[in-house]
LOFIMI-407427 format. One record per residue: residue in one letter; x, y, z of N, C-alpha, C, O in turn. Coordinates in nm, 3 decimals. Layout:
BEGIN
+---------+---------+---------+---------+---------+---------+---------+---------+---------+---------+---------+---------+---------+
| residuo |     n_X |     n_Y |     n_Z |    ca_X |    ca_Y |    ca_Z |     c_X |     c_Y |     c_Z |     o_X |     o_Y |     o_Z |
+---------+---------+---------+---------+---------+---------+---------+---------+---------+---------+---------+---------+---------+
|       A |       X |       Y |       Z |       X |       Y |       Z |       X |       Y |       Z |       X |       Y |       Z |
...
+---------+---------+---------+---------+---------+---------+---------+---------+---------+---------+---------+---------+---------+
This chain:
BEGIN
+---------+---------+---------+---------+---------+---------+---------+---------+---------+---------+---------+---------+---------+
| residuo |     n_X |     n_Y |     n_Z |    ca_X |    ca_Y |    ca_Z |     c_X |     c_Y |     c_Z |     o_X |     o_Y |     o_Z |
+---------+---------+---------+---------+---------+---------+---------+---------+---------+---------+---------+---------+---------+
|       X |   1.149 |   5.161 |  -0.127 |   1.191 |   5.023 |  -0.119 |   1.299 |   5.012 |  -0.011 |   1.395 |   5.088 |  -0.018 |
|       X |   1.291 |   4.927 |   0.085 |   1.341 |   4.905 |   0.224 |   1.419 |   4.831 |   0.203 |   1.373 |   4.766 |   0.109 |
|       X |   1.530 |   4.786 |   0.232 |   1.667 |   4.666 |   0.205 |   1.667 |   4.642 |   0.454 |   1.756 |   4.640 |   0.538 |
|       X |   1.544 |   4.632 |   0.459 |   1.555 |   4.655 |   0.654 |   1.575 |   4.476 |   0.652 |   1.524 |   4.388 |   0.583 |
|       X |   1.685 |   4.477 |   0.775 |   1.719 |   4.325 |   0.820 |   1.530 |   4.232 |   0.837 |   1.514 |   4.112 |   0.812 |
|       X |   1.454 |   4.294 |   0.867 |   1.364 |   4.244 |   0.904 |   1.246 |   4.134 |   0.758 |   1.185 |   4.027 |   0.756 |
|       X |   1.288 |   4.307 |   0.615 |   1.210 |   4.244 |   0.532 |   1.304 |   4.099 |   0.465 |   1.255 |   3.995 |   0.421 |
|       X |   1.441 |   4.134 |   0.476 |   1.521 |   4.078 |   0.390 |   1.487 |   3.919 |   0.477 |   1.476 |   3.822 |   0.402 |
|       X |   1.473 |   3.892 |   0.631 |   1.460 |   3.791 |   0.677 |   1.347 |   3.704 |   0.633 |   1.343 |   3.584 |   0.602 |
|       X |   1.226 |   3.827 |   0.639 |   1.107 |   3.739 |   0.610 |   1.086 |   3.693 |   0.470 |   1.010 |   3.604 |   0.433 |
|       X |   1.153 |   3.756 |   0.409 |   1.176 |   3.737 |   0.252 |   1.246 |   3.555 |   0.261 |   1.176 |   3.460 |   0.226 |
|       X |   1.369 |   3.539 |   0.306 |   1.433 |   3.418 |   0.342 |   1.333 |   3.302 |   0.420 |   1.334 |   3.179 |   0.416 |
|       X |   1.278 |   3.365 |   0.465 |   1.190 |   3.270 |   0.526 |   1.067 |   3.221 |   0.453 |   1.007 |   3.114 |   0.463 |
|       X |   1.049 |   3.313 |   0.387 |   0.918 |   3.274 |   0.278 |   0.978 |   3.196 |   0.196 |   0.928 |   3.084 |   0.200 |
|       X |   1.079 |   3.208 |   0.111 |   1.177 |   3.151 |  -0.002 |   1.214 |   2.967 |   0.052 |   1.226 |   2.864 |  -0.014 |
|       X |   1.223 |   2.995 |   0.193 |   1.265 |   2.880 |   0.231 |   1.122 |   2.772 |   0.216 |   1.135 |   2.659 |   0.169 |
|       X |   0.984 |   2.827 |   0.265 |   0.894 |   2.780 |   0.291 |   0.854 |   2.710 |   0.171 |   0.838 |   2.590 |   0.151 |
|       X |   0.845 |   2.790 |   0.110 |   0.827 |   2.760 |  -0.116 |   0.927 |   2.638 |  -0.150 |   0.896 |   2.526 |  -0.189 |
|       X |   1.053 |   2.690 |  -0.124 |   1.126 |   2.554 |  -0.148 |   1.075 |   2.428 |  -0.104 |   1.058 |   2.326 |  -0.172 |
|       X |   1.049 |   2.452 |   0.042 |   1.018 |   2.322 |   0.116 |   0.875 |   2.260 |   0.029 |   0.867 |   2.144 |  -0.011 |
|       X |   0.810 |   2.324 |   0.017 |   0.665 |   2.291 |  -0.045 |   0.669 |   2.220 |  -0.158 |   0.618 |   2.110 |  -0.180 |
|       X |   0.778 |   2.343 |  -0.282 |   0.812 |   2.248 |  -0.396 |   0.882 |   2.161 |  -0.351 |   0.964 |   2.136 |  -0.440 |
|       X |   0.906 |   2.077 |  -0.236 |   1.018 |   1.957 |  -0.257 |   1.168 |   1.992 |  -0.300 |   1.237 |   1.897 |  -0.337 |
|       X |   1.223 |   2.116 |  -0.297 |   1.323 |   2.134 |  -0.354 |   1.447 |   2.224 |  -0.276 |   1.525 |   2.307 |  -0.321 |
|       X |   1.428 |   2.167 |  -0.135 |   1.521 |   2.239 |  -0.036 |   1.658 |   2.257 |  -0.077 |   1.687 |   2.184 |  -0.172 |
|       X |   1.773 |   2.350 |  -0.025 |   1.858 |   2.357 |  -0.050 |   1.951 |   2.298 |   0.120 |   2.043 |   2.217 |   0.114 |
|       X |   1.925 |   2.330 |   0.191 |   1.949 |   2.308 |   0.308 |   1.914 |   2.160 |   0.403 |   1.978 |   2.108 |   0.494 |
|       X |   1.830 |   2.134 |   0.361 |   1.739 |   2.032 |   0.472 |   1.735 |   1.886 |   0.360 |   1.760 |   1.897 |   0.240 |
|       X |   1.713 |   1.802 |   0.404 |   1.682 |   1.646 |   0.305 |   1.550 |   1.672 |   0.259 |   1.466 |   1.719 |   0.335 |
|       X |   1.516 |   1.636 |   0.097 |   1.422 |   1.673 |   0.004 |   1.359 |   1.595 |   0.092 |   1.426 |   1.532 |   0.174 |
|       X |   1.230 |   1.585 |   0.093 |   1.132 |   1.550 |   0.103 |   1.092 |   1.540 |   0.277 |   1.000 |   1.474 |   0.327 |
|       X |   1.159 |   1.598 |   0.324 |   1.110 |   1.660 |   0.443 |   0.996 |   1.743 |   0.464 |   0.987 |   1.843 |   0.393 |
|       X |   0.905 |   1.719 |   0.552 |   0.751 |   1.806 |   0.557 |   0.819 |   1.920 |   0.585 |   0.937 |   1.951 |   0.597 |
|       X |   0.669 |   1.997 |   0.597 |   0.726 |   2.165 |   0.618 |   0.671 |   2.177 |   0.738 |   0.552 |   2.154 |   0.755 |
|       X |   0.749 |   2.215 |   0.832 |   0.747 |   2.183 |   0.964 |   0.841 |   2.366 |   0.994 |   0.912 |   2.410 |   0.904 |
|       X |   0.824 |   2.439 |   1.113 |   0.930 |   2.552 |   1.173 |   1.028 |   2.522 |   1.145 |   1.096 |   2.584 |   1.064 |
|       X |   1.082 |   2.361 |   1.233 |   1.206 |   2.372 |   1.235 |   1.262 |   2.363 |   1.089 |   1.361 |   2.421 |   1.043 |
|       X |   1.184 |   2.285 |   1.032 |   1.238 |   2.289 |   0.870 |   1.308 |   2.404 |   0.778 |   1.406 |   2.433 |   0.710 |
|       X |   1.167 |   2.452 |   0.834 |   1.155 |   2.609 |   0.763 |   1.280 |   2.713 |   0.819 |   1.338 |   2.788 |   0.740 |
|       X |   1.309 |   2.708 |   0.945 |   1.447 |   2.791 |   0.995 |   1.525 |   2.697 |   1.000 |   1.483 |   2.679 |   1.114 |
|       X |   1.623 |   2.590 |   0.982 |   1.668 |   2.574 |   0.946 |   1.748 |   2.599 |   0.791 |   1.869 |   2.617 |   0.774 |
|       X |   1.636 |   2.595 |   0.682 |   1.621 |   2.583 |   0.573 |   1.661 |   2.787 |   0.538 |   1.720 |   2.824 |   0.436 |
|       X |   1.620 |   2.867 |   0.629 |   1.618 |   2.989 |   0.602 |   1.736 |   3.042 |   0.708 |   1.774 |   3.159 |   0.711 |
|       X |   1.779 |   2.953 |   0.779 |   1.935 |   2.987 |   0.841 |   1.859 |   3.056 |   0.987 |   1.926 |   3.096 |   1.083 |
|       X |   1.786 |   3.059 |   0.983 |   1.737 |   3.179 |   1.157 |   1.700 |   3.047 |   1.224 |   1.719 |   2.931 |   1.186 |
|       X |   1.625 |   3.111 |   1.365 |   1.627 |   3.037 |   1.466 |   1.451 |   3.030 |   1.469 |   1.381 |   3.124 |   1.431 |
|       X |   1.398 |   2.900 |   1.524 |   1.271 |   2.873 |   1.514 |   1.152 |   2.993 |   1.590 |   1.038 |   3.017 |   1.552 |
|       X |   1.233 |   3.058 |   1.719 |   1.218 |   3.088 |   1.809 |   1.171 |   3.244 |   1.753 |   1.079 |   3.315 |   1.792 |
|       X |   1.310 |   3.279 |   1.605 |   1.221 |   3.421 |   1.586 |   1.123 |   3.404 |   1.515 |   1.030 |   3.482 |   1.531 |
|       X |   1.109 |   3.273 |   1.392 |   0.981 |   3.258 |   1.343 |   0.873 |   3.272 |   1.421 |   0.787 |   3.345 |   1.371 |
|       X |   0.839 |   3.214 |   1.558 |   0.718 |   3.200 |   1.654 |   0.720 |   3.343 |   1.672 |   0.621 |   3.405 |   1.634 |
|       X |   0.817 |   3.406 |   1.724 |   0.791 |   3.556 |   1.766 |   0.800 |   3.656 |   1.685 |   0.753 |   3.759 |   1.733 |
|       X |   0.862 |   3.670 |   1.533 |   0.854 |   3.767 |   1.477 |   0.765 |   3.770 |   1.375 |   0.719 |   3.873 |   1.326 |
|       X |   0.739 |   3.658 |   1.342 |   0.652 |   3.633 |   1.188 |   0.518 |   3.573 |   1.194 |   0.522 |   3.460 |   1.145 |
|       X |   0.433 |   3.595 |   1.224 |   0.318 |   3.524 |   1.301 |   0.242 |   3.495 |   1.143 |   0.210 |   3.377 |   1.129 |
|       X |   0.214 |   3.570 |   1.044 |   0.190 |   3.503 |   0.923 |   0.263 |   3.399 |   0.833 |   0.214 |   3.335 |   0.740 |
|       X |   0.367 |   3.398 |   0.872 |   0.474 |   3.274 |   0.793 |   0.404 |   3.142 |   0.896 |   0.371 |   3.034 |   0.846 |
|       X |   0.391 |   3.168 |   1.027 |   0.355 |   3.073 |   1.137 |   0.267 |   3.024 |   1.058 |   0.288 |   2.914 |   1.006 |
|       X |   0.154 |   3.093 |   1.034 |   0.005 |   3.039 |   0.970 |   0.050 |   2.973 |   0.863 |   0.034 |   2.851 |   0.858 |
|       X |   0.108 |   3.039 |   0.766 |   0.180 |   2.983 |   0.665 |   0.197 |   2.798 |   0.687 |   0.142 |   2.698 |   0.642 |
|       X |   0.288 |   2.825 |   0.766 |   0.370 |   2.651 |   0.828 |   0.282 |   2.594 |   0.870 |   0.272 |   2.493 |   0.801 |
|       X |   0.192 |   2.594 |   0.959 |   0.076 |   2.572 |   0.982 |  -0.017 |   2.504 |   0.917 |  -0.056 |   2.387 |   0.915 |
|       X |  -0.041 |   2.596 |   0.870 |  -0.147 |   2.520 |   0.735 |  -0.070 |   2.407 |   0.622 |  -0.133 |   2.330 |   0.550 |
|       X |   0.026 |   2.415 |   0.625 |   0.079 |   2.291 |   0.525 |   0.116 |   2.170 |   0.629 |   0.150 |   2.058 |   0.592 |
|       X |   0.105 |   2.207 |   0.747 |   0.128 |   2.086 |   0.808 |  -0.025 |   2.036 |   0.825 |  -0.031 |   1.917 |   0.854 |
|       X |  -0.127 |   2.091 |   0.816 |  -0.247 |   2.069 |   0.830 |  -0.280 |   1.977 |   0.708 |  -0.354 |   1.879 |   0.701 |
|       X |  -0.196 |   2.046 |   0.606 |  -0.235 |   1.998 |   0.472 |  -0.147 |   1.867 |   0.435 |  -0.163 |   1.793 |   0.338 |
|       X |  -0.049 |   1.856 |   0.542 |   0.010 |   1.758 |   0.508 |  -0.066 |   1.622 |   0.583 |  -0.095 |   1.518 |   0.524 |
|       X |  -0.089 |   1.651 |   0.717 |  -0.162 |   1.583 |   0.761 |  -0.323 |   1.502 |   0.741 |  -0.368 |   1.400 |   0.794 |
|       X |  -0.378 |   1.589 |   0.649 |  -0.495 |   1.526 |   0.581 |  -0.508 |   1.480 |   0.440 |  -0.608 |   1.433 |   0.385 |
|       X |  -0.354 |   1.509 |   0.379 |  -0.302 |   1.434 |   0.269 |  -0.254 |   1.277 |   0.319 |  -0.282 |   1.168 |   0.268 |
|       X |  -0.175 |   1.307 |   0.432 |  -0.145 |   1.156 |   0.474 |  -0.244 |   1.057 |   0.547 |  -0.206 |   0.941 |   0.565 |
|       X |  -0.409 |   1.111 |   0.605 |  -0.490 |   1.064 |   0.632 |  -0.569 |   0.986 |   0.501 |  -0.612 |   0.871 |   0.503 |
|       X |  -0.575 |   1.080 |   0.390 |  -0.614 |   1.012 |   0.289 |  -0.576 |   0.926 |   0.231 |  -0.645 |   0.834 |   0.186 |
|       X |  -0.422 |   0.943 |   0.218 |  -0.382 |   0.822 |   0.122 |  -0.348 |   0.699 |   0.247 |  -0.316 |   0.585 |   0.215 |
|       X |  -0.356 |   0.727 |   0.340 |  -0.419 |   0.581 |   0.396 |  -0.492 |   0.538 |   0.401 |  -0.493 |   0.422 |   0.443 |
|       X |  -0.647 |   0.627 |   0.346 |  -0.758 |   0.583 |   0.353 |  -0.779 |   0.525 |   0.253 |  -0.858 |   0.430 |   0.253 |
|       X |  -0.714 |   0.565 |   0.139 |  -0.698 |   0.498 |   0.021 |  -0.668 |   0.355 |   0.044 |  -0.741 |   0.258 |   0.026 |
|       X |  -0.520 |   0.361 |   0.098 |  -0.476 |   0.247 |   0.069 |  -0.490 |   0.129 |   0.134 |  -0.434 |   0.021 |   0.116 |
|       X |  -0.612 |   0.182 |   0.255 |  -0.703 |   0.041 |   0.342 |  -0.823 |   0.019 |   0.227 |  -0.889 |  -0.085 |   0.218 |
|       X |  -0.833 |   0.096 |   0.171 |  -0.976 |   0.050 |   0.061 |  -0.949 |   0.004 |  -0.033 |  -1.039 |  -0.014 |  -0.116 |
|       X |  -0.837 |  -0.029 |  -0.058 |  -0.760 |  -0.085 |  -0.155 |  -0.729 |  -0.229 |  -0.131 |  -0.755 |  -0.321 |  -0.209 |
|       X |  -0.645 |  -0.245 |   0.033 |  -0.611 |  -0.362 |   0.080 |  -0.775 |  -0.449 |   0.121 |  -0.786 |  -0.571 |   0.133 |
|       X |  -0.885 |  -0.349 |   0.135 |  -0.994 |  -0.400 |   0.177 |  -1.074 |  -0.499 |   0.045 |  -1.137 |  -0.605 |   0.048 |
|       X |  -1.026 |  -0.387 |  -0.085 |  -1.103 |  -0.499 |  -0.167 |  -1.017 |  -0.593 |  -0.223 |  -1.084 |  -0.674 |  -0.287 |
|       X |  -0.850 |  -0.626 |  -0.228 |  -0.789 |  -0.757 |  -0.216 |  -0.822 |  -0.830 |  -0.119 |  -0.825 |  -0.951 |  -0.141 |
|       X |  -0.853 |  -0.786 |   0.002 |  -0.864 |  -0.902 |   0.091 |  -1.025 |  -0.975 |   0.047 |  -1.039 |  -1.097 |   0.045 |
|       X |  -1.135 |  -0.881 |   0.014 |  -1.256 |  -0.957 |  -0.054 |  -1.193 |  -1.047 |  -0.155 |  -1.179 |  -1.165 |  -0.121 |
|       X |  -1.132 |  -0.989 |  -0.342 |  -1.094 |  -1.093 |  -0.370 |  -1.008 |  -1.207 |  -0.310 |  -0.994 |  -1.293 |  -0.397 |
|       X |  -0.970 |  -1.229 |  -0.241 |  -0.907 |  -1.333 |  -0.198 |  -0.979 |  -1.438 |  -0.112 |  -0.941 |  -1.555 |  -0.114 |
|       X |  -1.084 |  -1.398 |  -0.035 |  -1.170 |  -1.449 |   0.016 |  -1.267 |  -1.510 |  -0.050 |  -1.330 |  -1.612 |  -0.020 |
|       X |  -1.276 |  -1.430 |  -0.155 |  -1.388 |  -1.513 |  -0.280 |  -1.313 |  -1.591 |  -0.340 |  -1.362 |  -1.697 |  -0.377 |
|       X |  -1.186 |  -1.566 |  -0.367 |  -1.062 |  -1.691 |  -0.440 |  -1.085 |  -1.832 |  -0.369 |  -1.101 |  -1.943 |  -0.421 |
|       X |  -1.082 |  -1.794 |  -0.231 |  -1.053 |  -1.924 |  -0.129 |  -1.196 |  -1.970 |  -0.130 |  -1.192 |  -2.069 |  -0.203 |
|       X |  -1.332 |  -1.953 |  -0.087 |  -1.425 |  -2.009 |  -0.150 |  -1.451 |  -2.053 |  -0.264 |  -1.535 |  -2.144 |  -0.259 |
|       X |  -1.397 |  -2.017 |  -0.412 |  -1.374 |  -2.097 |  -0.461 |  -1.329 |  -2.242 |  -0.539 |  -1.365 |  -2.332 |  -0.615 |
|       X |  -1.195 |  -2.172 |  -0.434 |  -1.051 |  -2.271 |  -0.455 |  -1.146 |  -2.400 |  -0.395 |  -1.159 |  -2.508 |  -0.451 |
|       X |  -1.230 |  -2.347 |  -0.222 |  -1.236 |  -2.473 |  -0.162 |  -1.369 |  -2.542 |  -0.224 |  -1.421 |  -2.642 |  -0.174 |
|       X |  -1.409 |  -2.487 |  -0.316 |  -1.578 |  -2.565 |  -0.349 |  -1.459 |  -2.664 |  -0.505 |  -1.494 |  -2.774 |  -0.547 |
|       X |  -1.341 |  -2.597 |  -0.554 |  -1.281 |  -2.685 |  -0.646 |  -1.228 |  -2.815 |  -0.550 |  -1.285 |  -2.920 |  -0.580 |
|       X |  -1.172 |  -2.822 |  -0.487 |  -1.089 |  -2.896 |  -0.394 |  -1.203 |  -2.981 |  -0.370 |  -1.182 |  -3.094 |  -0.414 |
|       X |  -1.339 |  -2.966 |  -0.306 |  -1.418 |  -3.033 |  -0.278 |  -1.447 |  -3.120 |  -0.400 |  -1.403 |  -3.234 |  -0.421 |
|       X |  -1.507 |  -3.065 |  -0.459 |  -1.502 |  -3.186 |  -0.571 |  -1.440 |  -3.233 |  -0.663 |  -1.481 |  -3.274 |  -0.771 |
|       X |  -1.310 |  -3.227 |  -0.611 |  -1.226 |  -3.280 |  -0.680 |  -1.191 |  -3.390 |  -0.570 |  -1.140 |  -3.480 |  -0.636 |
|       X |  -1.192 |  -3.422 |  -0.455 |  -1.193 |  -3.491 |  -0.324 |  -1.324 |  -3.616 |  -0.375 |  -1.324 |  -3.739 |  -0.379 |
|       X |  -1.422 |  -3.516 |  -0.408 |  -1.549 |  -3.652 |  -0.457 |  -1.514 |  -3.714 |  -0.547 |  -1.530 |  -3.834 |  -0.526 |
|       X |  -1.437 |  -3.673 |  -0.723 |  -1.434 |  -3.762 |  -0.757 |  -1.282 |  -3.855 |  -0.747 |  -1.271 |  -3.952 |  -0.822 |
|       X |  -1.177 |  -3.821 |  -0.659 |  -1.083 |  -3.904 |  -0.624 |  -1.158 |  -3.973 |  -0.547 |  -1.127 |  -4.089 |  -0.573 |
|       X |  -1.258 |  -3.974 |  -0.448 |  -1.351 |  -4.087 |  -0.369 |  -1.406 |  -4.192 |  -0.452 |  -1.405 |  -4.310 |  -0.418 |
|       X |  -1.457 |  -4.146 |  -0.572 |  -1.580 |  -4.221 |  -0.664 |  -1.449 |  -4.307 |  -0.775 |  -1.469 |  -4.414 |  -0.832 |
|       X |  -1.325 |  -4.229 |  -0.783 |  -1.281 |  -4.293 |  -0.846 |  -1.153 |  -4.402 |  -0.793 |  -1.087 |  -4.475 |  -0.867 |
|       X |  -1.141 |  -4.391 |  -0.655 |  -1.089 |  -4.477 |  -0.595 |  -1.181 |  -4.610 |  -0.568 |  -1.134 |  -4.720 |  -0.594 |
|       X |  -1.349 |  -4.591 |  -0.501 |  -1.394 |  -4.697 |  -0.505 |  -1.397 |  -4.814 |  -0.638 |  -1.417 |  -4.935 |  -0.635 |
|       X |  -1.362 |  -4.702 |  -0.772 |  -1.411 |  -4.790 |  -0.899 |  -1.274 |  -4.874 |  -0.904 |  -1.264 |  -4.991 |  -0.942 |
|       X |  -1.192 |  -4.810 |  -0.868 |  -1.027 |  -4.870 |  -0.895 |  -1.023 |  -5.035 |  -0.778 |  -0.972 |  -5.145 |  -0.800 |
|       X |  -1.093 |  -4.991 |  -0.669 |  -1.115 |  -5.107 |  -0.604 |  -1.202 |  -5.217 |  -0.660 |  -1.158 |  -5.327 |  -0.695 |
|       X |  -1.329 |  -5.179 |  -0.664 |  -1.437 |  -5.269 |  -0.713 |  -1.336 |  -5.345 |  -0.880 |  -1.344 |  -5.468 |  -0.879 |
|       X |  -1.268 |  -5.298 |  -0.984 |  -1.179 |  -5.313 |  -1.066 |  -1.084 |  -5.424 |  -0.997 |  -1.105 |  -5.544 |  -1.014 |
|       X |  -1.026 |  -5.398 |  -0.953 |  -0.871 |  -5.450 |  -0.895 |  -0.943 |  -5.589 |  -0.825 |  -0.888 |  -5.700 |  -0.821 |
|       X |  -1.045 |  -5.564 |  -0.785 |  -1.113 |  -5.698 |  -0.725 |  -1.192 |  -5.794 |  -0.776 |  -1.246 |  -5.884 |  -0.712 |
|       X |  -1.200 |  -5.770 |  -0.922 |  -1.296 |  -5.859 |  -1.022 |  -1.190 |  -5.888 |  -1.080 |  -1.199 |  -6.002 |  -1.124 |
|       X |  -1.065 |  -5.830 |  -1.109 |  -0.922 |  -5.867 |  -1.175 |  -0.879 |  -5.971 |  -1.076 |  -0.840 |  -6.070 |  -1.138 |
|       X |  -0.873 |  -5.986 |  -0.965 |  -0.855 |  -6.056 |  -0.861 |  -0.869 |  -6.202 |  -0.842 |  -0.793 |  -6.288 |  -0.799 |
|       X |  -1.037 |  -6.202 |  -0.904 |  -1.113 |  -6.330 |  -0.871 |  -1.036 |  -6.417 |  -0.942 |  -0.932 |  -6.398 |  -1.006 |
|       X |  -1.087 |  -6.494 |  -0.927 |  -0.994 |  -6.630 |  -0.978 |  -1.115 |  -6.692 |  -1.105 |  -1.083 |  -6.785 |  -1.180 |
|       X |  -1.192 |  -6.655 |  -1.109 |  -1.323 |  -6.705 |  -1.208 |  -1.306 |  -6.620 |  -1.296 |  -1.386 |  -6.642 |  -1.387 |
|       X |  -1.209 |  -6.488 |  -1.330 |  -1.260 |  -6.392 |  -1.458 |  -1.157 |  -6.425 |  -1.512 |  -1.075 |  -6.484 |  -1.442 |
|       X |  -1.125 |  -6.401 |  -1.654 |  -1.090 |  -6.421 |  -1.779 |  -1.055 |  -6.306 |  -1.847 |  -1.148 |  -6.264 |  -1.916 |
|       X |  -0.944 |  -6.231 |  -1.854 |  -0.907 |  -6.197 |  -1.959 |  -1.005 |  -6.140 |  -2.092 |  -1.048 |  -6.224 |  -2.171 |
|       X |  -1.035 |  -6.012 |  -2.111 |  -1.113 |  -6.034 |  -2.226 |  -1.058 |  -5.931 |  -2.323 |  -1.099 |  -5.820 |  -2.287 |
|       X |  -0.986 |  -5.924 |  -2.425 |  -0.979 |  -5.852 |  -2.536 |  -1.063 |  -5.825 |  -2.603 |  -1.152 |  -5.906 |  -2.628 |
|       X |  -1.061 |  -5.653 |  -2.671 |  -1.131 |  -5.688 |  -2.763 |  -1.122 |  -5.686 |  -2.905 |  -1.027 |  -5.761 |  -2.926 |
|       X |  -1.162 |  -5.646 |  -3.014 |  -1.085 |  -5.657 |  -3.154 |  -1.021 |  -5.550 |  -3.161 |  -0.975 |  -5.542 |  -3.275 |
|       X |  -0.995 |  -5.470 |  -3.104 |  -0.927 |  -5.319 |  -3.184 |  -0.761 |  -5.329 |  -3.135 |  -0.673 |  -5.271 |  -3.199 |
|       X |  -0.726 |  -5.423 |  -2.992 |  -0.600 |  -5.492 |  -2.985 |  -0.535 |  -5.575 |  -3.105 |  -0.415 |  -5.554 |  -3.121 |
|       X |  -0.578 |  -5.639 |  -3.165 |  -0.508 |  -5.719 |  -3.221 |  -0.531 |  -5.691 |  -3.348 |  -0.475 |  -5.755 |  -3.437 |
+---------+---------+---------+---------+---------+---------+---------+---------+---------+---------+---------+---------+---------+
């Protein structure tokens, strides 16, 4: 069992990577992707020996940025197929709304002419007043 600057680094660097993954950095703002610089930062070294000394941690970082990247492709894909079928309901709302509006337009038409044809037999000077028994 080796205590060599080299394992103890890559050890830190792995530790850091895990953190970053679980969301649970000690160094860096939570919810930061896992990105090199993250990752050396987060493990105190410099990005520069990650690229050159650790070429499997690289893959490592790598691949979660891959993975982060087609996590964040999805849940946008999600969330246009989502906005896609509110925007249908709403479009079927407003065809609605406007076939209500429409006829509700006809019978304020039908019932404005009656209010006229009304108001104008009340008018004449020949009609009369007519009660009927349930007034009095």
């Amino acid at each position: 069992m080796s205590n060599s600057p080299e394992s103890e680094t890559h050890k830190r660097i792995r530790l850091a990577i895990v953190r970053l993954e679980n969301g649970k950095p000690k160094v860096v703002a939570k919810g930061r992707r896992v990105s090199v610089a993250a990752v050396a930062e987060e493990a105190g070294v410099s990005r520069a020996l990650i690229h050159k000394d650790y070429p499997d941690l690289m893959e490592r970082i790598r691949g979660n940025a891959n993975k982060a990247i087609q996590r964040q492709r999805d849940e946008k894909h999600e969330k246009l197929k989502e906005e896609r079928a509110k925007n249908r309901q709403l479009r079927e709302k407003i065809v609605a709304l406007t076939e209500q509006r429409n006829e509700l337009a006809s019978k304020n038409a039908t019932l404005e002419l009656e209010n006229r044809r009304l108001a104008a037999i009340l008018a004449a000077k020949n009609v009369t007043n007519f009660r009927g028994k349930s007034s009095e």
